[in-house]
mmCIF file of the N, C-alpha and C atoms, coordinates in Angstrom:
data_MODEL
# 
_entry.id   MODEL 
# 
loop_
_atom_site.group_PDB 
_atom_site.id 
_atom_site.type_symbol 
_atom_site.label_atom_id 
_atom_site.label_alt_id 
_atom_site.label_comp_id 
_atom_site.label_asym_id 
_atom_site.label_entity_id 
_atom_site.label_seq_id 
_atom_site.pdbx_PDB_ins_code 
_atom_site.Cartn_x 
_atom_site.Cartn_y 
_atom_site.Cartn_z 
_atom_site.occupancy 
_atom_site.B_iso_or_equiv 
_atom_site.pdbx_formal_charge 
_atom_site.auth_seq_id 
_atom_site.auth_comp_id 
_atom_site.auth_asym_id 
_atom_site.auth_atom_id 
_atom_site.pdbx_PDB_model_num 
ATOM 1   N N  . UNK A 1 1  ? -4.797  1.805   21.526  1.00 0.00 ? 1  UNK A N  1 
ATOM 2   C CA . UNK A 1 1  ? -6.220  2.026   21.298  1.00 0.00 ? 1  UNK A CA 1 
ATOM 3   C C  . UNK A 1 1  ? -6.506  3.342   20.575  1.00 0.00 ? 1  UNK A C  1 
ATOM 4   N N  . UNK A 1 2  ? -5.988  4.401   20.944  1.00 0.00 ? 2  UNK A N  1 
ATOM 5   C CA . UNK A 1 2  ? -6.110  5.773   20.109  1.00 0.00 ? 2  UNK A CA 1 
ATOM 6   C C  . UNK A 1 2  ? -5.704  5.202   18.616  1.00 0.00 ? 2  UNK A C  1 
ATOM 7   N N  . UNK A 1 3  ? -4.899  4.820   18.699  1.00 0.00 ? 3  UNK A N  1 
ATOM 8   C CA . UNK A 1 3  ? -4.662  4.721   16.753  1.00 0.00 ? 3  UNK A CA 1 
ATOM 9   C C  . UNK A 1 3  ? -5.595  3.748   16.057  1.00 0.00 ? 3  UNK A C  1 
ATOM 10  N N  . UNK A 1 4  ? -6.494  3.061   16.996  1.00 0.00 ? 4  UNK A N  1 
ATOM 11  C CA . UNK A 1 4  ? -7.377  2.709   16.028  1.00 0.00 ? 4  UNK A CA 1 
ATOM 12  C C  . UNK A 1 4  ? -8.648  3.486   15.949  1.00 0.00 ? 4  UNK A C  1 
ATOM 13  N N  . UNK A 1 5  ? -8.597  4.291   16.885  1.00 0.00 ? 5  UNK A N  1 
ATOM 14  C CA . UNK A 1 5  ? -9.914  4.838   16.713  1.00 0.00 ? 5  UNK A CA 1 
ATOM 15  C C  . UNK A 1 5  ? -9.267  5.968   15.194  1.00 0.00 ? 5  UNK A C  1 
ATOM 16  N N  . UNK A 1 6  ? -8.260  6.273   15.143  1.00 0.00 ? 6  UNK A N  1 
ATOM 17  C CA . UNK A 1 6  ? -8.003  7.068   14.045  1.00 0.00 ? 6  UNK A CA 1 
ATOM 18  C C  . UNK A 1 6  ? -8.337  6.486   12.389  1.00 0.00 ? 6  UNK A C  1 
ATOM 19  N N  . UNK A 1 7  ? -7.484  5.055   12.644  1.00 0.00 ? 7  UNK A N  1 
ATOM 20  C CA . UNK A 1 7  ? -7.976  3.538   11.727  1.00 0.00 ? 7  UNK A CA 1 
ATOM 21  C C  . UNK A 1 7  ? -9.459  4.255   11.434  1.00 0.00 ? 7  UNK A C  1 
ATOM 22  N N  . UNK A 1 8  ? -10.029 4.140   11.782  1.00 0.00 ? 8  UNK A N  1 
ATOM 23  C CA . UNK A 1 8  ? -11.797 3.959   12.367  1.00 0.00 ? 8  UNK A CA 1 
ATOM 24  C C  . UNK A 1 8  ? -12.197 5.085   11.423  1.00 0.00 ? 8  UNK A C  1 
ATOM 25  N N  . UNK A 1 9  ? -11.330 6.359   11.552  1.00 0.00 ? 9  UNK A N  1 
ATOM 26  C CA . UNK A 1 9  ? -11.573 7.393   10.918  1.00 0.00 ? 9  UNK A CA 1 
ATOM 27  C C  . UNK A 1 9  ? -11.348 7.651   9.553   1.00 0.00 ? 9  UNK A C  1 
ATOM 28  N N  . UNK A 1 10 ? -10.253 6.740   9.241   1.00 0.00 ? 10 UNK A N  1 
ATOM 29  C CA . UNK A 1 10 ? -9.208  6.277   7.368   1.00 0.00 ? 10 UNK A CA 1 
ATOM 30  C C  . UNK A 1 10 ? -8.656  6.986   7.808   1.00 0.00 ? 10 UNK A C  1 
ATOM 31  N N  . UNK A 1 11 ? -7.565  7.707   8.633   1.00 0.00 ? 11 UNK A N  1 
ATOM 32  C CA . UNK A 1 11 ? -6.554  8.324   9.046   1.00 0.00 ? 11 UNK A CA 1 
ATOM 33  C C  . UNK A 1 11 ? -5.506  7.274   9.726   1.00 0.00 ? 11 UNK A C  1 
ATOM 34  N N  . UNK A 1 12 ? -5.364  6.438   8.400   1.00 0.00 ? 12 UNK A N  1 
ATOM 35  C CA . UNK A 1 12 ? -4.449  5.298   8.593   1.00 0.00 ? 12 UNK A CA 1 
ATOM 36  C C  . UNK A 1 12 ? -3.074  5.960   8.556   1.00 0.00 ? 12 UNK A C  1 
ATOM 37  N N  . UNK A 1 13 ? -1.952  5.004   8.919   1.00 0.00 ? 13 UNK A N  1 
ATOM 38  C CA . UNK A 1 13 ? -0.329  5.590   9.030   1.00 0.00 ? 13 UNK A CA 1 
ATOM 39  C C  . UNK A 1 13 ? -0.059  4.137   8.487   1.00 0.00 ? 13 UNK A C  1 
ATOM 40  N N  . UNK A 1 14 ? 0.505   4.956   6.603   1.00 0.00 ? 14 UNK A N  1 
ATOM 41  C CA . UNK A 1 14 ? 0.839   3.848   5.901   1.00 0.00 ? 14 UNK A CA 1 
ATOM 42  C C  . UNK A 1 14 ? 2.107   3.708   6.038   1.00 0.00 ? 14 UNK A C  1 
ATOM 43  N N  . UNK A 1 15 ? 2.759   2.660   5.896   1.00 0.00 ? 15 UNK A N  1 
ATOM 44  C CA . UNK A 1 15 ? 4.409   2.464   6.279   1.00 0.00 ? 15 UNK A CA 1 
ATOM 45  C C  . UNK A 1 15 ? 4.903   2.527   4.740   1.00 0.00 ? 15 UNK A C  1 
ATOM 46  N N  . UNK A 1 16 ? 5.841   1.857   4.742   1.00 0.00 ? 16 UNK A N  1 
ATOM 47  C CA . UNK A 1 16 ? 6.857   2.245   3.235   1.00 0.00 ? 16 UNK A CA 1 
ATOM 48  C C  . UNK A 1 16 ? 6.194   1.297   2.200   1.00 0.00 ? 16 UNK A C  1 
ATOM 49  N N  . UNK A 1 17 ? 6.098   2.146   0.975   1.00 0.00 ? 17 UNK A N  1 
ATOM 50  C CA . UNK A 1 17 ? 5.810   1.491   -0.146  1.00 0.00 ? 17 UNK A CA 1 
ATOM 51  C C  . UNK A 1 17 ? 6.605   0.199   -0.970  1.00 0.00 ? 17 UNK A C  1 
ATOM 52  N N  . UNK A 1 18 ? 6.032   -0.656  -1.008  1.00 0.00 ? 18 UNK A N  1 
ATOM 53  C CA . UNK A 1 18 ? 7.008   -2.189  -1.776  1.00 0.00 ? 18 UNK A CA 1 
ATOM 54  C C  . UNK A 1 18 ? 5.788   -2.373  -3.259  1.00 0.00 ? 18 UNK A C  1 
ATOM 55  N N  . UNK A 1 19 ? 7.095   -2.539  -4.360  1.00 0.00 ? 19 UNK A N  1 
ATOM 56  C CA . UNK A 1 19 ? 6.121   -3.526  -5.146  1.00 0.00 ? 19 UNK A CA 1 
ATOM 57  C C  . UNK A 1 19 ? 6.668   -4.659  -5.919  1.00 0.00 ? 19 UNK A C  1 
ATOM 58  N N  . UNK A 1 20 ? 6.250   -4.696  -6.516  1.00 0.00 ? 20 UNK A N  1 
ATOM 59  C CA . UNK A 1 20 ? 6.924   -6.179  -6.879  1.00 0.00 ? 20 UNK A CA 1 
ATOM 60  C C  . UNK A 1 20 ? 5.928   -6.494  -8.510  1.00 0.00 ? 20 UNK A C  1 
ATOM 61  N N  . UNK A 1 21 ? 6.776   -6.998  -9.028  1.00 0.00 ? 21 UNK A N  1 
ATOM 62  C CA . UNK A 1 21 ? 6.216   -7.585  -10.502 1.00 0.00 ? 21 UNK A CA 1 
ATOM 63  C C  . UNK A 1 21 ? 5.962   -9.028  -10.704 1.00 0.00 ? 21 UNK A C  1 
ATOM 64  N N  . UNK A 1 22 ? 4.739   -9.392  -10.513 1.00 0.00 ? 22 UNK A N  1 
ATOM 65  C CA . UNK A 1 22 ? 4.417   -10.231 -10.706 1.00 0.00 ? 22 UNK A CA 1 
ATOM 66  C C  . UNK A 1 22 ? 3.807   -10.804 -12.080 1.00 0.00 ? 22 UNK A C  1 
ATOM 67  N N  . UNK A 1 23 ? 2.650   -9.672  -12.487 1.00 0.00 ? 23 UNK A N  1 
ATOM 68  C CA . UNK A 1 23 ? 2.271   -10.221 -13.829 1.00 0.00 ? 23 UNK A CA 1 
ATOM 69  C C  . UNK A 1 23 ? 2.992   -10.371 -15.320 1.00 0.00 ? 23 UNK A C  1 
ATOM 70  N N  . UNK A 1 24 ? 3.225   -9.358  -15.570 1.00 0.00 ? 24 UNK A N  1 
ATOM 71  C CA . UNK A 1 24 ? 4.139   -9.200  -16.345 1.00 0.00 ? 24 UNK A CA 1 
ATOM 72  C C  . UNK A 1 24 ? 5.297   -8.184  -16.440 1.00 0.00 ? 24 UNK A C  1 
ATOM 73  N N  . UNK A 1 25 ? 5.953   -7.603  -17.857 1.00 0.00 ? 25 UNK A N  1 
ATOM 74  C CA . UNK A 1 25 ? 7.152   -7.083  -17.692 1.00 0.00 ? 25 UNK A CA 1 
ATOM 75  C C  . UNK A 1 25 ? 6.713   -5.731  -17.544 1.00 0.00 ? 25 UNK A C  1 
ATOM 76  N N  . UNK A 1 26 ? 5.619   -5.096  -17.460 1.00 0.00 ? 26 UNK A N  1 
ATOM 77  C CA . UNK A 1 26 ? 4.929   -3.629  -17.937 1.00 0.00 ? 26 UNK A CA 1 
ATOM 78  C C  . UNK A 1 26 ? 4.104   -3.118  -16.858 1.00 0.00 ? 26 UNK A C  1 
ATOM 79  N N  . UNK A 1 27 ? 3.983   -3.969  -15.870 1.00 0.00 ? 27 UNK A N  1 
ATOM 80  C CA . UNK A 1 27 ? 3.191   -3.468  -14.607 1.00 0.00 ? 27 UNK A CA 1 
ATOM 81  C C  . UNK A 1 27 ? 3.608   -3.722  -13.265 1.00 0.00 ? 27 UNK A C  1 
ATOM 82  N N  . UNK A 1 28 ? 3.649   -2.785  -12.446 1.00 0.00 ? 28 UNK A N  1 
ATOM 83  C CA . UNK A 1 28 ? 3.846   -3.021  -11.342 1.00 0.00 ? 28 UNK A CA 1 
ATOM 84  C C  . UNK A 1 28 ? 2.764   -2.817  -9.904  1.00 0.00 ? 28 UNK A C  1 
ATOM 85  N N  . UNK A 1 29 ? 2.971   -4.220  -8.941  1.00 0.00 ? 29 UNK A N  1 
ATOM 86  C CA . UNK A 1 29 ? 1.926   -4.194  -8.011  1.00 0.00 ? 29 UNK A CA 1 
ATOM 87  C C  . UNK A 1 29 ? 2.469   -3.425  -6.931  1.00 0.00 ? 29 UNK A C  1 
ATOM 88  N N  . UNK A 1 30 ? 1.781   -2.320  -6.588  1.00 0.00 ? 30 UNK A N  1 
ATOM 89  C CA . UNK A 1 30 ? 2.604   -1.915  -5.177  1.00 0.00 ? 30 UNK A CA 1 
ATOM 90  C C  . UNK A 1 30 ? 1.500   -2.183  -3.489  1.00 0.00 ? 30 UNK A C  1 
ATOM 91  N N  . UNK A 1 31 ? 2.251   -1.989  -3.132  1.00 0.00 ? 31 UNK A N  1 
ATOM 92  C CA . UNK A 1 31 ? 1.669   -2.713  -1.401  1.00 0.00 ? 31 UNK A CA 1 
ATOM 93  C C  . UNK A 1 31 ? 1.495   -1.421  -0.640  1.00 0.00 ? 31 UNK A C  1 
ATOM 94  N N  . UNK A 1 32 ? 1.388   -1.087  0.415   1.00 0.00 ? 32 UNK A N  1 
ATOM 95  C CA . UNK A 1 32 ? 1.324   -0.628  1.500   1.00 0.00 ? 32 UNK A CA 1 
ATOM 96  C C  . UNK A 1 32 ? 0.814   -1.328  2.674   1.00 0.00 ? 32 UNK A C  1 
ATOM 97  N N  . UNK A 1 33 ? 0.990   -1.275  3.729   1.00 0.00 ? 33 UNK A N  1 
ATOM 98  C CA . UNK A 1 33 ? 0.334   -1.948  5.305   1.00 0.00 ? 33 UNK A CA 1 
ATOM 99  C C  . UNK A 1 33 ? 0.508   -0.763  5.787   1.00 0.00 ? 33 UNK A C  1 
ATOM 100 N N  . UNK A 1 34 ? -0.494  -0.827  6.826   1.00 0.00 ? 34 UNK A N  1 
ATOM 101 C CA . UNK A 1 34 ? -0.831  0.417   7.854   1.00 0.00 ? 34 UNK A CA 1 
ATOM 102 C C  . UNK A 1 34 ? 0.219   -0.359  9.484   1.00 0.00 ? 34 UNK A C  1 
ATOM 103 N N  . UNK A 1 35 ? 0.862   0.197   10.132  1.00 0.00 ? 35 UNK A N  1 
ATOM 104 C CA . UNK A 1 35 ? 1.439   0.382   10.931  1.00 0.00 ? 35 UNK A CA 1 
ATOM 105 C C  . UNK A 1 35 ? 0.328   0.379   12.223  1.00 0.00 ? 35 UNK A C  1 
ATOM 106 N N  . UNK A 1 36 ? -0.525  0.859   12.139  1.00 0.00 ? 36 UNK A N  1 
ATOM 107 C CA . UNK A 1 36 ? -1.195  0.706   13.381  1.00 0.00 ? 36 UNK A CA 1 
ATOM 108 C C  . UNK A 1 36 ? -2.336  -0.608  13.307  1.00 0.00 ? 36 UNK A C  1 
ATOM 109 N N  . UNK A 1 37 ? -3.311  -1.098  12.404  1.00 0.00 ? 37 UNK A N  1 
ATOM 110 C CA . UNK A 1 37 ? -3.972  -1.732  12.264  1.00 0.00 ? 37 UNK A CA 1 
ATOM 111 C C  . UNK A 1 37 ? -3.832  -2.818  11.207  1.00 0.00 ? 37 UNK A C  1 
ATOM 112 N N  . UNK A 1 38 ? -2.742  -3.070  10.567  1.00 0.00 ? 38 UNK A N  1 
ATOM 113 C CA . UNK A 1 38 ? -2.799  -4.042  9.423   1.00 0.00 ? 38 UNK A CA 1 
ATOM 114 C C  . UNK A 1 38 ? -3.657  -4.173  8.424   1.00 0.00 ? 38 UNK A C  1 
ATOM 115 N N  . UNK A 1 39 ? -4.121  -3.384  8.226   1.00 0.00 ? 39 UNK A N  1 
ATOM 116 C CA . UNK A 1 39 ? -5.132  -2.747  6.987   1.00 0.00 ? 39 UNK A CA 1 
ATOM 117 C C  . UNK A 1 39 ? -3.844  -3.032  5.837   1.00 0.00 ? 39 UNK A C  1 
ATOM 118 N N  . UNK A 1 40 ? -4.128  -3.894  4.426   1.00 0.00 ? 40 UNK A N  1 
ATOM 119 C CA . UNK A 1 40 ? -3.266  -3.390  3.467   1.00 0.00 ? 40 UNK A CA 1 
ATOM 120 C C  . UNK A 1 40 ? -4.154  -2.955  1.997   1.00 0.00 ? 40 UNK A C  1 
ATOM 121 N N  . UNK A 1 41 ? -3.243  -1.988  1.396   1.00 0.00 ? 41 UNK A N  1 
ATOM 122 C CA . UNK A 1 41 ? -3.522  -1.121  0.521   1.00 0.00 ? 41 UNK A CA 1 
ATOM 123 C C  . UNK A 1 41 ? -3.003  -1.583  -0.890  1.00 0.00 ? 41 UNK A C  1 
ATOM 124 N N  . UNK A 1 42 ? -3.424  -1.927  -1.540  1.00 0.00 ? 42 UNK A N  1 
ATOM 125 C CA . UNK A 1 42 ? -2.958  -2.406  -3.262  1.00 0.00 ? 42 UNK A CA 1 
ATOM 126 C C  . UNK A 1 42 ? -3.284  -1.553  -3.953  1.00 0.00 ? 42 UNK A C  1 
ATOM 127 N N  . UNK A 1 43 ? -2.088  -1.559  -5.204  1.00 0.00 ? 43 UNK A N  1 
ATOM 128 C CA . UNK A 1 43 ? -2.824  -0.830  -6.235  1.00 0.00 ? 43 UNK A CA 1 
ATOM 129 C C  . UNK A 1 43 ? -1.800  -1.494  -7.924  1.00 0.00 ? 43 UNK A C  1 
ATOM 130 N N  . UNK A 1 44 ? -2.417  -1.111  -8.706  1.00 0.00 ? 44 UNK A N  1 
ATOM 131 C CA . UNK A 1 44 ? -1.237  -1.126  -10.074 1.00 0.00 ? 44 UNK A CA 1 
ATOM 132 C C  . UNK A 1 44 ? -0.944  -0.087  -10.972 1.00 0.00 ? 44 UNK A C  1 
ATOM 133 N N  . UNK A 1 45 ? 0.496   -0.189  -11.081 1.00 0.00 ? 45 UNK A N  1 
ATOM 134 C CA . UNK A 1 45 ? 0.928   0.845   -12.154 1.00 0.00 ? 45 UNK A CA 1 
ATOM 135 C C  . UNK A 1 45 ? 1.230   1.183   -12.992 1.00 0.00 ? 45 UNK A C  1 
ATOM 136 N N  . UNK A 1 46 ? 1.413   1.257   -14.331 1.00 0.00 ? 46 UNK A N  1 
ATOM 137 C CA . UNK A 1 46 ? 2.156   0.710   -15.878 1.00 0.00 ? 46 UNK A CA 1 
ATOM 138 C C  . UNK A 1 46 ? 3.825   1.254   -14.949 1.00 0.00 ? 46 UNK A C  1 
ATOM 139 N N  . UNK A 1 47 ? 4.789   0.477   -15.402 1.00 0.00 ? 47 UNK A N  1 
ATOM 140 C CA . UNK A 1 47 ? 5.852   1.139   -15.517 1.00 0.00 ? 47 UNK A CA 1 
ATOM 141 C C  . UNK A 1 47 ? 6.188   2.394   -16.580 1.00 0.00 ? 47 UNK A C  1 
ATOM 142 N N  . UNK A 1 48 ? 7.182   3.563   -15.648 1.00 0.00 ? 48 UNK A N  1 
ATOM 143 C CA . UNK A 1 48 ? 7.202   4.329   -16.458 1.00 0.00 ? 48 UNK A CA 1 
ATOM 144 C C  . UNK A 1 48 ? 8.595   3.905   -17.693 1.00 0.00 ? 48 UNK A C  1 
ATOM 145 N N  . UNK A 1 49 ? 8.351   4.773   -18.693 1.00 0.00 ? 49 UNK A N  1 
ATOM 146 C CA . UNK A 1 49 ? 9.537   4.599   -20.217 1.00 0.00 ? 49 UNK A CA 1 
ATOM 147 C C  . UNK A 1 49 ? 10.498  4.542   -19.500 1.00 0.00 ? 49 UNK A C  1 
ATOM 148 N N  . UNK A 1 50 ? 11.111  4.081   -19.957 1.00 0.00 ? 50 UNK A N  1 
ATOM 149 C CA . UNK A 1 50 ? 12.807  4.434   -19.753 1.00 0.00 ? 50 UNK A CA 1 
ATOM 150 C C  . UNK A 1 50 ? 13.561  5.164   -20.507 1.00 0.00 ? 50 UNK A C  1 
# 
C-alpha cells in the first residue's frame, strides 16, 4: 500500500528498460513498467549512427 500512495505521487519505480523494433529499420520503441503499480511508460527513439 505505501508504494502506491508514492504511484499516486509519479514517484513511480521503473524497472529495466526493453525496446524492440517494430516499425521500421531507424526507430526504436522502448518500454518501461513500474514495479510497484503496472503503470507502463513508452516512448521512441531514432537509432543512433553507427
Amino acid at each position: 500500500m505505501p508504494g502506491r500512495i508514492l504511484c499516486s505521487l509519479g514517484l513511480h519505480a521503473w524497472g529495466k528498460k526493453r525496446g524492440y523494433n517494430e516499425y521500421s529499420s531507424n526507430v526504436i520503441e522502448w518500454k518501461q513498467t513500474c514495479t510497484r503499480c503496472g503503470k507502463v511508460k513508452r516512448w521512441i527513439e531514432a537509432k543512433r549512427a553507427r
